[in-house]
C-alpha positions in Angstrom: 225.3 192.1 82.2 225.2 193.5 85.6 222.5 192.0 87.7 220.7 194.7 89.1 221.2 196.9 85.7 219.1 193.9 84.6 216.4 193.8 86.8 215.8 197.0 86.3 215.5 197.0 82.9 213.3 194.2 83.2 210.9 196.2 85.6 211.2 199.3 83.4 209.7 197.8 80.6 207.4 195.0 81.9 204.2 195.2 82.5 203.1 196.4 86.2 200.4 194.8 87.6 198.9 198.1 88.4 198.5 200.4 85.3 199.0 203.7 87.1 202.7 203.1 87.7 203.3 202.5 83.6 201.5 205.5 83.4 203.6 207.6 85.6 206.9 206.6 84.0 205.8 206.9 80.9 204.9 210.7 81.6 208.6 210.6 83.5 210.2 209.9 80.3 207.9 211.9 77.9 209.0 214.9 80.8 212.9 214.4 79.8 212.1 213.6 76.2 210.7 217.1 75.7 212.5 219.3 78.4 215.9 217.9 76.7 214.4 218.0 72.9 214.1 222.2 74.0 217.5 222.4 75.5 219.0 220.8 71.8 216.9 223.3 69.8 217.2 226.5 72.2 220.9 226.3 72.1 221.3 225.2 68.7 219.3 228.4 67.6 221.2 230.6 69.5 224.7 229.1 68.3 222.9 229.8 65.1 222.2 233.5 65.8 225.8 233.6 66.9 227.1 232.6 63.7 225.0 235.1 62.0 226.6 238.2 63.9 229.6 236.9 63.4 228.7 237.2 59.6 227.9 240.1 59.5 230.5 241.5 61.5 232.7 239.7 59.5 231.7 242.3 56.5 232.5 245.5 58.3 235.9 243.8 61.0 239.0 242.5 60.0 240.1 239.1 60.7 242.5 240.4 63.5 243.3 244.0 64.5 246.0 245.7 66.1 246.0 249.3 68.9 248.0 250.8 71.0 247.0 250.4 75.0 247.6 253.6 75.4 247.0 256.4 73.0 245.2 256.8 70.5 247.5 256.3 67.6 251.0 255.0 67.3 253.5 254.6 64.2 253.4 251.7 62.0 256.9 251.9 60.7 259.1 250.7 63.5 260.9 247.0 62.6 258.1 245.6 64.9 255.7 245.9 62.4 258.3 245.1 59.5 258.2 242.1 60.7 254.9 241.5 61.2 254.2 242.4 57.6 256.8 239.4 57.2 254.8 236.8 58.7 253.5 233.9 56.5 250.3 233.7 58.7 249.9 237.4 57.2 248.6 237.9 53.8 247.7 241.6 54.3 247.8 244.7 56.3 246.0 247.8 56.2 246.7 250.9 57.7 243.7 252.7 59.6 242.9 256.0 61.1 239.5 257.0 62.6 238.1 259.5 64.7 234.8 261.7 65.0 234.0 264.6 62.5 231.5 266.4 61.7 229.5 265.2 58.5 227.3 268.6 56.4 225.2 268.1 52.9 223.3 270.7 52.6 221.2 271.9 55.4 221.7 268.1 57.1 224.8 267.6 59.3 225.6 264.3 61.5 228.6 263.2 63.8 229.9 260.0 62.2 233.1 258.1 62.8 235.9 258.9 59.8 237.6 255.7 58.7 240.2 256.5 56.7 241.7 253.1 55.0 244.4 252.5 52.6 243.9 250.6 49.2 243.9 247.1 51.4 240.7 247.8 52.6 238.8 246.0 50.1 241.1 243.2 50.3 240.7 243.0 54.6 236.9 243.0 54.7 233.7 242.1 52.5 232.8 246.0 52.3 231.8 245.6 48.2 229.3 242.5 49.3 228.1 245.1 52.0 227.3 248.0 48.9 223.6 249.0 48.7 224.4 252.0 46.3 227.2 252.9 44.2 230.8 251.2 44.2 233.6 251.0 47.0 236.3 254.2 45.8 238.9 255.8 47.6 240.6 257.9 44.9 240.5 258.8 41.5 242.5 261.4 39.8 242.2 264.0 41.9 238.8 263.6 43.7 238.4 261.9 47.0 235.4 259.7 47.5 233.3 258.5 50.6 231.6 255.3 51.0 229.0 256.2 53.7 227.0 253.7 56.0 223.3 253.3 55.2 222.2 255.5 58.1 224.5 258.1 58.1 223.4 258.6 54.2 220.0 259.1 55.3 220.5 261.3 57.9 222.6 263.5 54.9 219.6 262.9 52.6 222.2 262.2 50.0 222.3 259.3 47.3 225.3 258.6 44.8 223.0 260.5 42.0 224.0 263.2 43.8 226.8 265.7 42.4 227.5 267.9 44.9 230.3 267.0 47.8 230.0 265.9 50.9 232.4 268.6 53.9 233.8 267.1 56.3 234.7 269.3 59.3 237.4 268.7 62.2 238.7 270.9 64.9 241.9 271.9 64.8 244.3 269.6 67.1 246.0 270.9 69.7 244.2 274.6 69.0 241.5 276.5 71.0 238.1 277.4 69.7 238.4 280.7 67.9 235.1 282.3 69.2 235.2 285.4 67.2 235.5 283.6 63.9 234.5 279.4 64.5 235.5 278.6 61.3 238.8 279.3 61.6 239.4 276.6 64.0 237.7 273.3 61.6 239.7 271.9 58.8 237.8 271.6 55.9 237.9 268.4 53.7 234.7 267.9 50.5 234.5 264.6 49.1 232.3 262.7 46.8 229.8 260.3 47.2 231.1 257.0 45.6 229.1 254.2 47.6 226.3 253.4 50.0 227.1 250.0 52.6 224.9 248.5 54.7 225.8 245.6 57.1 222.9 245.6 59.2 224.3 246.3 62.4 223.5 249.9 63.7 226.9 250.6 65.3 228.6 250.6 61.7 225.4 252.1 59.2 224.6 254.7 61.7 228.1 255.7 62.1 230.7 255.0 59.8 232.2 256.8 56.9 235.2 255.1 54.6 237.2 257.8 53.2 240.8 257.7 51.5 243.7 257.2 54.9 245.3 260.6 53.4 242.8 262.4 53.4 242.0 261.2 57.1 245.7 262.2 57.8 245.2 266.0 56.3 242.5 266.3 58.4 243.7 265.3 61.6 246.9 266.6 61.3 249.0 263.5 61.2 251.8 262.5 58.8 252.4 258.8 59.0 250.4 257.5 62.4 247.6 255.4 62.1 245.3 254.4 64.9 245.0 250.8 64.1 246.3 247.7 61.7 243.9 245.9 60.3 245.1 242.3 59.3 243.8 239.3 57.0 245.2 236.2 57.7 246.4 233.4 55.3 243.2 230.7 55.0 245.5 228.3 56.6 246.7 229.9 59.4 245.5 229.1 62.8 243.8 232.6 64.0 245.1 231.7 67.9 248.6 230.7 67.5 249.2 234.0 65.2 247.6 236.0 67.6 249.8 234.6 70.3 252.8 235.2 68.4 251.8 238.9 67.5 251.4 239.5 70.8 254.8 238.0 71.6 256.2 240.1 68.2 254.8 243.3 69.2 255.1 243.1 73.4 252.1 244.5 75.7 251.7 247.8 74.3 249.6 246.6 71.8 245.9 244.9 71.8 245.7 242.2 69.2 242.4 241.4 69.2 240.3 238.6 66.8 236.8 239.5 65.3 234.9 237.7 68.6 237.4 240.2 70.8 236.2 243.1 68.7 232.5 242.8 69.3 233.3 241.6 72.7 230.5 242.5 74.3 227.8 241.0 71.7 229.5 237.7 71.8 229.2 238.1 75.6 225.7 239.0 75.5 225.2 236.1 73.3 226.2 233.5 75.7 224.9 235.4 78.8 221.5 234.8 77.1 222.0 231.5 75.8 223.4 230.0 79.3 220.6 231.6 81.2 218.1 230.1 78.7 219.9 226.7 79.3 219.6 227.1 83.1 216.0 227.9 83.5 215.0 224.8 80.6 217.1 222.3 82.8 215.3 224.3 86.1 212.1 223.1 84.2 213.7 219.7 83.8 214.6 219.3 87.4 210.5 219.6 87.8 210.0 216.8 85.3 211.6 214.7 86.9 210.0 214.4 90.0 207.9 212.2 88.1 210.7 209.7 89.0 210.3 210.2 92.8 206.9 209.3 92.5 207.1 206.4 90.1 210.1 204.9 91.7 208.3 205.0 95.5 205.2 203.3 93.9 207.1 200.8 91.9 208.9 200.0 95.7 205.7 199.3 97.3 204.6 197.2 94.3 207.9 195.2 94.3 207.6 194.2 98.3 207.4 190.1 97.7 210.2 190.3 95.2 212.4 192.0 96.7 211.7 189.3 100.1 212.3 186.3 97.1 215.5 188.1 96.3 216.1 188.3 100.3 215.5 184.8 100.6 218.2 183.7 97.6 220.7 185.9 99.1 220.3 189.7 97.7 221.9 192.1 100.6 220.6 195.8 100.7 222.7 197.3 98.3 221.9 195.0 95.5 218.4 195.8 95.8 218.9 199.2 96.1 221.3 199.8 92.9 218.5 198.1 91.2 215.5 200.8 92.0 218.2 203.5 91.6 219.3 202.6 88.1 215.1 201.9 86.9 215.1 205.8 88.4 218.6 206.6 86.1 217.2 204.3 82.8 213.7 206.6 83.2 216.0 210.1 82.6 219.3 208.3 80.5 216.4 207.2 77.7 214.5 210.3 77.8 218.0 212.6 77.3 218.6 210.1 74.1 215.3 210.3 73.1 215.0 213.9 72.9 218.6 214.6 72.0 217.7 212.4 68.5 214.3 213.9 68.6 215.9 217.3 68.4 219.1 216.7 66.3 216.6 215.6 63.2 214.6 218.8 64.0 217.6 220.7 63.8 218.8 219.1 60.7 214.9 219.5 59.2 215.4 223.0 60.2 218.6 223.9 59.0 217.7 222.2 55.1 214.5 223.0 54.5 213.9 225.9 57.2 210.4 225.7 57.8 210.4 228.0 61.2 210.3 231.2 60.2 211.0 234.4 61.3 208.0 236.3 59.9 205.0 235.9 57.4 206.6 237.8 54.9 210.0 236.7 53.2 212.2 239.7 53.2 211.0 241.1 56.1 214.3 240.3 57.8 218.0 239.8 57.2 217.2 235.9 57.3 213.9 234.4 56.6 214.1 231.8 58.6 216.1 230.2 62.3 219.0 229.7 62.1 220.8 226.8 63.7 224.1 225.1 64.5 224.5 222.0 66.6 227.4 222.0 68.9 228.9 219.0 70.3 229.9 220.5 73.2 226.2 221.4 74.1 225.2 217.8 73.5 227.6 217.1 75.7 226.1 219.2 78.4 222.7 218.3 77.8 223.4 214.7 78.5 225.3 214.9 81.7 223.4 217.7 82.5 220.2 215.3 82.5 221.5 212.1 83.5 223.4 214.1 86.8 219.9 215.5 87.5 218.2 212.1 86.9 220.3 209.9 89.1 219.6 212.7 92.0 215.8 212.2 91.4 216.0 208.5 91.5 219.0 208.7 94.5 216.4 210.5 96.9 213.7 207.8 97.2 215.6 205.0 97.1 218.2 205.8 99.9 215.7 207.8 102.4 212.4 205.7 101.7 213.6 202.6 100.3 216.0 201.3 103.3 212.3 201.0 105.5 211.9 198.2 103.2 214.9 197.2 102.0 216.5 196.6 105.8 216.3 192.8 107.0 
C-alpha cells in the first residue's frame, strides 16, 4: 500500500487528540453522505418521470414515424416506400392523414386535429388500453365511426350512449370563402361515436379525433396522399440502426423520427430540469465540503511534531503533502460511497414497496406513488462529480497553507 495513502487512512480514522477535529470530519463526511444520497434519488426520480411520459406517449405515438420536410403530405406508393414495407426491422405500416376541422354536436362545436388511420392503427399504438368509453372502430358496414380524445368529448358533451352523429366540417381546398352562402364552401362528413381514449396528456385528449383514413381523404380532397407513416418495428430490431437505414432508404426529404424525436421538446424539458436540479444539489455539495478545508488546516496544525519525525527519517515535502491531500480526498471518496449505497437501497425500497407518495388519496393521480429508475450513467457522474470536487477542497489547503509548514 502506498505510504502516504496509508497514513492518511490512519489519521482519518484514529483518534485525534483534540475532539473537535473528529467532530469536524465527521460532519465533512455526513455533508457528502447526504448531498450525494439527494443527487442519487433526485435523478433517479426524474429518469423515473421520464419513463412514465414515455409510457404514455407510447399509447397515442408510434414506434417510429415518417414526413415529408417540406409539405404537408406526400405519396406513399413510390418503390421507396415499397421497399420499406420490405424491411425485416418492419412489422407494420400505417398510413396517416391529419389536419384541423371543425368538430359540431349539437349546439357544442370545437377545433380538433382529424387523424384519419387505416386498419393498422390498432396494431401501431396501445389506443384500445387508452379507451375510457366504448371500443376502438373505424368502419362498419356503411357507418363511419370516431374515437374522440377525452377532452374533445367533453367539450361536444357527447358519450357513446349517444345516437345522433357527430359533423365534421372542412373548407374547401384550394376554394375561397363563399360569403353569400358559407356553407357552400365546408365539406360535410357525420360520423358515429364508437369510442372515448384518454392518455393523459392534454396535447392528444384535448385535441385528437381518430376517424377512418377515407373518410379523412373525402374530406380533404385527397386520393391516395397521406401526411405521415406510422411504423412498428420488429421486437428485435434495434430502433437506431433502422432509423439510420430509413433515412438512407428514403434520402433527406423525409423526417424519420423515433418516439423521444416526436415529443422532442418534453424529453428536452425533461433533462433541462433534471441537469439543472443536478447542478444546484452538487452547488450545495461544493458548500459541504468546505468542511474539508477546515478539518484538513486543523488536522495540519495538530500533526506539526509528526510531520518533523517524518522530516527527520527522510520524508521530502511532497510525501507529506500527498498524505493531507488524500485524508482531504478519503473525507469526500467515502461520503460519495456512502450515500450512493445509502440512496441506491432507498431507490430500490422505493421502487418495490413505493412508500413516497404522490398524494393522500390513491387515485388521485395517474401514479400513486414516485417513480424511479437508477441509471448507471448518473452514478457515474455522481461519483466523479464528488470525488473531482473533493480533491479540489482538500488541494486548496494543503498546497497554499500547508507548504508554511511543510518547507524545511
Amino acid at each position: 500500500m502506498n505510504l502516504s495513502f496509508f497514513m492518511a487512512w490512519r489519521y482519518l480514522f484514529s483518534k485525534k487528540s483534540h475532539n473537535a477535529i473528529n467532530i469536524i470530519s465527521m460532519v465533512s463526511v455526513c455533508g457528502v453522505v447526504i448531498a450525494t444520497l439527494a443527487l442519487v434519488i433526485a435523478l433517479s426520480v426524474y429518469n423515473g418521470f421520464g419513463d412514465l411520459i414515455a409510457t404514455l406517449f407510447s399509447t397515442f405515438d408510434p414506434e417510429m414515424k415518417i414526413t415529408p420536410v417540406k409539405g404537408k403530405v406526400f405519396d406513399p406508393n413510390t418503390a421507396s416506400f415499397d421497399a420499406l414495407r420490405k424491411l425485416p426491422e418492419v412489422n407494420f405500416v400505417g398510413e396517416v392523414l391529419e389536419d384541423h376541422a371543425l368538430i359540431r354536436y349539437g349546439d357544442h362545436q370545437v377545433i380538433a386535429t382529424l387523424k384519419g388511420v387505416d386498419q393498422q392503427y390498432n396494431k401501431l399504438t396501445n389506443i384500445e388500453k387508452s379507451l375510457i368509453d366504448g371500443r376502438f372502430a373505424l368502419h362498419e358496414d356503411v357507418l363511419d365511426y370516431a374515437t374522440l380524445g377525452a377532452g374533445v368529448a367533453s367539450m361536444l358533451g357527447v358519450n357513446v350512449g349517444f345516437q345522433s352523429p357527430i359533423d365534421i366540417y372542412v373548407p374547401k381546398r384550394n376554394k375561397k370563402i363563399n360569403l353569400a352562402n358559407p356553407n357552400a364552401s365546408f365539406t360535410l362528413k357525420h360520423v358515429l361515436l364508437g369510442g372515448v381514449f384518454c392518455v393523459n396528456q392534454a396535447v392528444y385528449d384535448e385535441n385528437y379525433i381518430l376517424v377512418p383514413l377515407a373518410l379523412t381523404r373525402d374530406l380533404f380532397r385527397y386520393t391516395k396522399e397521406v401526411s405521415a407513416l406510422e411504423l412498428k418495428l420488429n421486437p428485435q430490431a434495434n430502433i437506431q440502426s433502422t432509423k439510420a437505414r430509413i433515412k438512407t432508404l428514403l434520402g433527406p426529404n423525409y423526417n424519420v423520427k423515433d418516439r423521444h424525436e416526436q415529443q422532442a421538446t418534453s424529453f428536452r424539458m425533461m433533462r433541462i430540469e433534471k441537469w439543472m436540479t443536478f447542478l444546484i444539489l452538487i452547488f450545495i455539495l461544493a458548500i459541504a465540503l468546505f468542511n474539508v478545508v477546515g478539518s484538513l488546516s486543523m488536522l495540519m496544525i495538530e500533526k506539526k511534531k509528526d510531520v518533523q519525525m517524518l522530516r527527520g527519517m527522510g520524508a521530502n515535502s511532497s510525501l507529506i503533502q500527498k498524505i493531507f491531500l488524500f485524508e482531504g480526498w478519503l473525507i469526500s471518496t467515502l461520503g460519495a460511497l456512502i450515500g450512493i449505497l445509502l440512496g441506491l437501497t432507498l431507490c430500490f425500497l422505493q421502487h418495490t414497496f413505493g412508500f413516497i407518495t404522490l398524494g393522500s388519496t390513491s387515485g388521485a393521480f395517474i401514479i400513486d406513488a414516485y417513480p424511479v429508475r437508477v441509471a448507471l450513467l448518473d452514478i457515474l457522474s455522481i461519483f466523479f462529480s464528488v470525488t473531482f470536487i473533493g480533491f479540489l477542497a482538500a488541494w486548496y489547503p494543503v498546497y497554499h497553507f500547508g507548504h508554511k509548514w511543510f518547507k524545511s
